[in-house]
BALUMTI-34326 format. One record per residue: chain; x, y, z of N, C-alpha, C, O in turn. Coordinates in Angstrom, 1 decimal, always signed. Layout:
# residues N
SITE  mol    n_px    n_py    n_pz   ca_px   ca_py   ca_pz    c_px    c_py    c_pz    o_px    o_py    o_pz
SITE    A       X       Y       Z       X       Y       Z       X       Y       Z       X       Y       Z
...
END
This chain:
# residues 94
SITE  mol    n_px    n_py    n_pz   ca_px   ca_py   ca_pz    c_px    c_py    c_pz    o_px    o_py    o_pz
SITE    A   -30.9   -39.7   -23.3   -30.8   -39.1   -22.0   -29.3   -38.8   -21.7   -29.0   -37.8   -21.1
SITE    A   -28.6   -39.5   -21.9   -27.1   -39.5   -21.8   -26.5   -38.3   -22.4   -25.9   -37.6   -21.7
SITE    A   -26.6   -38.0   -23.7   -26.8   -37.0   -25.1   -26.6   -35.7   -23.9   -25.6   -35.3   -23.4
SITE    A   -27.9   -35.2   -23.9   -28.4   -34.1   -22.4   -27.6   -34.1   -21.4   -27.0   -33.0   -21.3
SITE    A   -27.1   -35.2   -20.5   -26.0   -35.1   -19.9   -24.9   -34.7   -20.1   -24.4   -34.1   -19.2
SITE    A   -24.1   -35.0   -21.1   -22.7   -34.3   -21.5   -22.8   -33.3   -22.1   -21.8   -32.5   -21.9
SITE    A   -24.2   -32.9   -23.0   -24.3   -31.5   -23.2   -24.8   -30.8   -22.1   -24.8   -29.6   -22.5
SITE    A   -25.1   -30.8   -20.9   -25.2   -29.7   -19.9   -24.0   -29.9   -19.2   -23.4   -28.8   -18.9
SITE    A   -23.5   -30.9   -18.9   -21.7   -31.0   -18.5   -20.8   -30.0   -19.1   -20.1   -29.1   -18.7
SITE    A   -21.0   -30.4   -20.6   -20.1   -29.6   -21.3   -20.3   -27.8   -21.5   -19.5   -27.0   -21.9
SITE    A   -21.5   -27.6   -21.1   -22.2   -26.6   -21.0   -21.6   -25.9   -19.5   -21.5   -24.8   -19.8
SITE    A   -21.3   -26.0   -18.6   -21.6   -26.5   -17.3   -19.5   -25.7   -17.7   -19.0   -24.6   -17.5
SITE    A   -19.2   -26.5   -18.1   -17.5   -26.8   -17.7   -17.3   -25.5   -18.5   -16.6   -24.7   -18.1
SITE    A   -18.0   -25.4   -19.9   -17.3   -24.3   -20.6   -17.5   -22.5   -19.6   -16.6   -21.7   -19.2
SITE    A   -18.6   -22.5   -19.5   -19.6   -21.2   -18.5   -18.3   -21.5   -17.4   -17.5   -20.6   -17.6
SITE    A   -18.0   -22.1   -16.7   -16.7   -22.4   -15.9   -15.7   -22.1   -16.2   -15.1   -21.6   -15.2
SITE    A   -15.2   -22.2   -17.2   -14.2   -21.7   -17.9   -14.2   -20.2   -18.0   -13.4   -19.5   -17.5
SITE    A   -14.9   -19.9   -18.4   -15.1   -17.9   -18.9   -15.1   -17.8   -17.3   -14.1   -17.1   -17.1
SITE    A   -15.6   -17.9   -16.2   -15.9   -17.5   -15.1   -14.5   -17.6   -14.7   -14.0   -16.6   -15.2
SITE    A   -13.8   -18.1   -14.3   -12.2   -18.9   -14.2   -10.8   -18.6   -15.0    -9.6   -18.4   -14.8
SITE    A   -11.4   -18.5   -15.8    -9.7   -18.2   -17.0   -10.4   -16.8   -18.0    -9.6   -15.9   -17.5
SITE    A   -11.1   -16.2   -18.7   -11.5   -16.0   -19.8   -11.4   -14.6   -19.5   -10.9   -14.3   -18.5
SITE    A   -12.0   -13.7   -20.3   -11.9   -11.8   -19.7   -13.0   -11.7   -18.6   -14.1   -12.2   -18.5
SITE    A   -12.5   -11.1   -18.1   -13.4   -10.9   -16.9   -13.7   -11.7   -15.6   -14.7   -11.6   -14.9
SITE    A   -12.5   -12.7   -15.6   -12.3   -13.8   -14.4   -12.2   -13.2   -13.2   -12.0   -12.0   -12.9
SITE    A   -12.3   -14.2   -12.6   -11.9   -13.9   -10.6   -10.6   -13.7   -10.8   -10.1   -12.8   -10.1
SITE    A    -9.7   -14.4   -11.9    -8.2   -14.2   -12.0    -7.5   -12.8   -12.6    -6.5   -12.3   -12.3
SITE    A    -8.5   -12.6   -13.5    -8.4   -11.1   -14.1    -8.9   -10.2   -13.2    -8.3    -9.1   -13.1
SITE    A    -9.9   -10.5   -12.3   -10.1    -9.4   -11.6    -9.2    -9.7    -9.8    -9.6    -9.0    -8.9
SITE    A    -8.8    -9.9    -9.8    -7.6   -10.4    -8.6    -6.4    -9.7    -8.9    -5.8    -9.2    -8.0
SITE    A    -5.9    -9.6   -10.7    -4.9    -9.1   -10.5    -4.8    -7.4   -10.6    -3.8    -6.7   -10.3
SITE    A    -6.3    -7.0   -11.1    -7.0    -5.8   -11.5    -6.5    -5.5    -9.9    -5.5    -4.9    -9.8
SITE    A    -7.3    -6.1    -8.8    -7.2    -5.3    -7.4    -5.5    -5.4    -6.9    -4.8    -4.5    -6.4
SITE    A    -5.0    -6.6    -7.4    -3.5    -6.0    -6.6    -2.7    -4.9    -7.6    -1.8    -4.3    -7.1
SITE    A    -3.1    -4.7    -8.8    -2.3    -3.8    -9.4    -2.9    -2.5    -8.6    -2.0    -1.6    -8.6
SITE    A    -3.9    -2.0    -8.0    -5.0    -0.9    -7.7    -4.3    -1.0    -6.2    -3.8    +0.1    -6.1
SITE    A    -4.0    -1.8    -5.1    -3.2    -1.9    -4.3    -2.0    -1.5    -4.6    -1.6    -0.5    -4.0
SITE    A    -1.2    -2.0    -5.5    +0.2    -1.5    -5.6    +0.3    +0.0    -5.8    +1.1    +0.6    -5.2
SITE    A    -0.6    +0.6    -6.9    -0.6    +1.8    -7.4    -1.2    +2.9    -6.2    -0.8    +4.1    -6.2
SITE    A    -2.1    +2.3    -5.3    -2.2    +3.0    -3.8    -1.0    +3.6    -3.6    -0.6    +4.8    -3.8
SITE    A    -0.6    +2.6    -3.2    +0.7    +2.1    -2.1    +1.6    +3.3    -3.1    +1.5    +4.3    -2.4
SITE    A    +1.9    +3.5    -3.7    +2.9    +4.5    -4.9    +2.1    +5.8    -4.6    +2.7    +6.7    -3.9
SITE    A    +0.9    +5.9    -5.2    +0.5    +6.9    -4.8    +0.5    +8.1    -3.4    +0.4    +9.3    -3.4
SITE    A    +0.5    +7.0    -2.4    +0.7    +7.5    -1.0    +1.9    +8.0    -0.7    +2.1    +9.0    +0.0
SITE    A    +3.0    +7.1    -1.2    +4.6    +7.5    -1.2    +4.5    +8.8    -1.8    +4.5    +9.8    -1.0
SITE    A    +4.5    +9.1    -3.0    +4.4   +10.4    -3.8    +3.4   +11.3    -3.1    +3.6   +12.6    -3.2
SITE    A    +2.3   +10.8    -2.4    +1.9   +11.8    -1.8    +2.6   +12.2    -0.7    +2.3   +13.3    -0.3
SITE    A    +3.4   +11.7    -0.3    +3.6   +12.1    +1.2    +5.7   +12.7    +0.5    +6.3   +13.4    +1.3
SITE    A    +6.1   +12.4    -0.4    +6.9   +13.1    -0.6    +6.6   +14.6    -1.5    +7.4   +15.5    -1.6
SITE    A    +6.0   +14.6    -1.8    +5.1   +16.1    -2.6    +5.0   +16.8    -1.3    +5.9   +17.6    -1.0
SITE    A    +4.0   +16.4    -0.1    +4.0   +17.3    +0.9    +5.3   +17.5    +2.0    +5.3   +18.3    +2.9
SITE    A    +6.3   +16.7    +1.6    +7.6   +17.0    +2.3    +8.0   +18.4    +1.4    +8.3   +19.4    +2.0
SITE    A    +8.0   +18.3    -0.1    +8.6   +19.3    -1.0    +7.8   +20.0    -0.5    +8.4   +20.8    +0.2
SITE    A    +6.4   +20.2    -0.6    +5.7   +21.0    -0.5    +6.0   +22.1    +0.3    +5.7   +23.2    +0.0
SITE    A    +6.8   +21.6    +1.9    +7.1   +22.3    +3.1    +8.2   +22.2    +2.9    +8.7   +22.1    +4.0
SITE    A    +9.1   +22.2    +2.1   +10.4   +22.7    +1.6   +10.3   +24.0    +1.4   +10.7   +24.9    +2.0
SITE    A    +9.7   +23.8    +0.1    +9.3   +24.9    -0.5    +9.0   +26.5    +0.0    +9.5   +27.6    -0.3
SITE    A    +7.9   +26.0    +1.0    +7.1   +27.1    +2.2    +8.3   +27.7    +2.9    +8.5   +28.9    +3.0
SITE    A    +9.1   +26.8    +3.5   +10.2   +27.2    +4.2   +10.9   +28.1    +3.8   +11.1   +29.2    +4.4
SITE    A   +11.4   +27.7    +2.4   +12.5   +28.7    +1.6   +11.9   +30.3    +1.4   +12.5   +31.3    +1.4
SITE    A   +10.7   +30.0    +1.3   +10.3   +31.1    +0.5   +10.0   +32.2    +2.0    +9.9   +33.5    +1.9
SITE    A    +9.8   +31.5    +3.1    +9.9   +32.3    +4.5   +11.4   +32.7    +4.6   +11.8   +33.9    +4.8
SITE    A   +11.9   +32.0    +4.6   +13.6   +32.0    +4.9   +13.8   +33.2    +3.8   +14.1   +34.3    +4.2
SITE    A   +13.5   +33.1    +2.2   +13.7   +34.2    +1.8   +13.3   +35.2    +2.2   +14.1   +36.1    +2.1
SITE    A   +12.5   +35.5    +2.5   +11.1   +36.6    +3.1   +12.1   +37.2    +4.6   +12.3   +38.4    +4.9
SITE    A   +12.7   +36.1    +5.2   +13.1   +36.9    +6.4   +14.5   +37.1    +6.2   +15.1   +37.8    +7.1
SITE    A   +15.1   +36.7    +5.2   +16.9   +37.1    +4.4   +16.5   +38.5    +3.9   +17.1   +39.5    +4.3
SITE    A   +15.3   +38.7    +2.9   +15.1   +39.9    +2.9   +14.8   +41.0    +3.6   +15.4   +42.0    +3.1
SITE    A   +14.2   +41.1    +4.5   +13.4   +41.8    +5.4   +14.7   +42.3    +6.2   +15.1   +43.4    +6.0
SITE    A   +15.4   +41.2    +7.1   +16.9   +41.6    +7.8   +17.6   +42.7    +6.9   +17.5   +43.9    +7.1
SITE    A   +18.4   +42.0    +5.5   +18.8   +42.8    +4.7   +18.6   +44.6    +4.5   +19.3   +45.6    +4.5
SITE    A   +17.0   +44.3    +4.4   +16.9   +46.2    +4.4   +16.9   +46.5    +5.7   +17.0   +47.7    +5.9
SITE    A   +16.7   +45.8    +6.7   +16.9   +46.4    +8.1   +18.1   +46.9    +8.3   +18.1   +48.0    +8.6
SITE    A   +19.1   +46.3    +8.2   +20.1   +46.1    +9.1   +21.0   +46.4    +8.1   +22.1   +46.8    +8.6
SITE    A   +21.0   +46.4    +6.5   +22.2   +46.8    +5.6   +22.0   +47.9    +4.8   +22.8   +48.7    +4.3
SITE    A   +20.1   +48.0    +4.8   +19.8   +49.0    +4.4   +19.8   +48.8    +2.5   +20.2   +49.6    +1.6
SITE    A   +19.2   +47.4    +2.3   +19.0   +47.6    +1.2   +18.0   +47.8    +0.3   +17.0   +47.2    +0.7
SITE    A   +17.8   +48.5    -1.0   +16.7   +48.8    -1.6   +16.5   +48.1    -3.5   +17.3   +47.3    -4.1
SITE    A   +15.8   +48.5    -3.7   +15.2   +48.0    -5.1   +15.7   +49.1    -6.0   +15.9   +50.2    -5.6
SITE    A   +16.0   +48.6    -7.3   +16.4   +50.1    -8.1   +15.4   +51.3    -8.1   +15.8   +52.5    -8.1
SITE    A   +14.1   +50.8    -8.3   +13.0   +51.5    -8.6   +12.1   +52.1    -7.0   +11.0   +52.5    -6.8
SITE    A   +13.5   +51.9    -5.8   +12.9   +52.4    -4.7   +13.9   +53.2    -4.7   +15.0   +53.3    -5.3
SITE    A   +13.1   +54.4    -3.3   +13.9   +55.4    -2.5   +14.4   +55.5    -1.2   +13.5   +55.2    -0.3
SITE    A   +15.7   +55.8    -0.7   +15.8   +54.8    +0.9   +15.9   +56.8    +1.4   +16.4   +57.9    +0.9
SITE    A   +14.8   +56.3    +2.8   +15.5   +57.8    +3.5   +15.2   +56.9    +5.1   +14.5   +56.1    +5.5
SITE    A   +16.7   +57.9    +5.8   +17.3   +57.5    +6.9   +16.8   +58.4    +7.6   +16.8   +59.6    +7.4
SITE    A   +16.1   +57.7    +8.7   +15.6   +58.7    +9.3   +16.4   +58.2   +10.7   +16.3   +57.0   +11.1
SITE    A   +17.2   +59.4   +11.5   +17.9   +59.6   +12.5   +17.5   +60.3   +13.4   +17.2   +61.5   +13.3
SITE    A   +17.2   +59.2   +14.9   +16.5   +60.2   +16.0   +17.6   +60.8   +16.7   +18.8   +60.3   +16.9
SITE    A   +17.1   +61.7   +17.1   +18.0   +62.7   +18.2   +18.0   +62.6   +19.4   +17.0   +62.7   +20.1
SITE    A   +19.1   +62.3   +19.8   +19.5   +61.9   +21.4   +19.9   +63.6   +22.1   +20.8   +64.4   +22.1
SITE    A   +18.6   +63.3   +22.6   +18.7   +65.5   +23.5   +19.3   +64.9   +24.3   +19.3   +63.7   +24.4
SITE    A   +19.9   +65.7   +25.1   +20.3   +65.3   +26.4   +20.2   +66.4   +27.6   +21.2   +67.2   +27.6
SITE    A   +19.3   +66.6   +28.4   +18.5   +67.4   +29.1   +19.7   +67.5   +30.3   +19.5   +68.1   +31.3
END
């Protein structure tokens, strides 16, 4: 009877062990979640600096858009493969 006893003890302690230390532990999986937390946490940073660039980006390409636009307004400039005509209104004076 004794025999039975240390063999389900030991039985008992080892099943304990794997649950506790071995692959696939509360300890293995504890550090599984804070690595998955930390890499959040990274991921959100990088997200939120992407959408800073991101509106960098947008900006410039407006800012370019309205550097250009002024330009042919106002200096009158063209593309090689364009044609510029000036068209001059007439001040009647009645």
């Amino acid at each position: 009877m004794k025999a039975i006893w240390v063999l389900m003890a030991t039985l008992t302690v080892l099943l304990q062990f794997r649950l506790w230390m071995g692959e696939g532990s509360y300890a293995q999986a504890y550090t599984l979640y804070q690595q998955i937390q930390e890499q959040e946490s990274e991921n959100q940073t990088l997200h939120e600096r992407n959408m800073r660039l991101d509106a960098e980006v947008m900006e410039l390409k407006l800012a370019q858009s309205a550097i250009e636009e002024r330009a042919r307004n106002q200096l009158g400039m063209i593309y090689p493969d364009e044609q510029f005509y000036l068209l001059i209104e007439s001040n009647s004076v009645n």
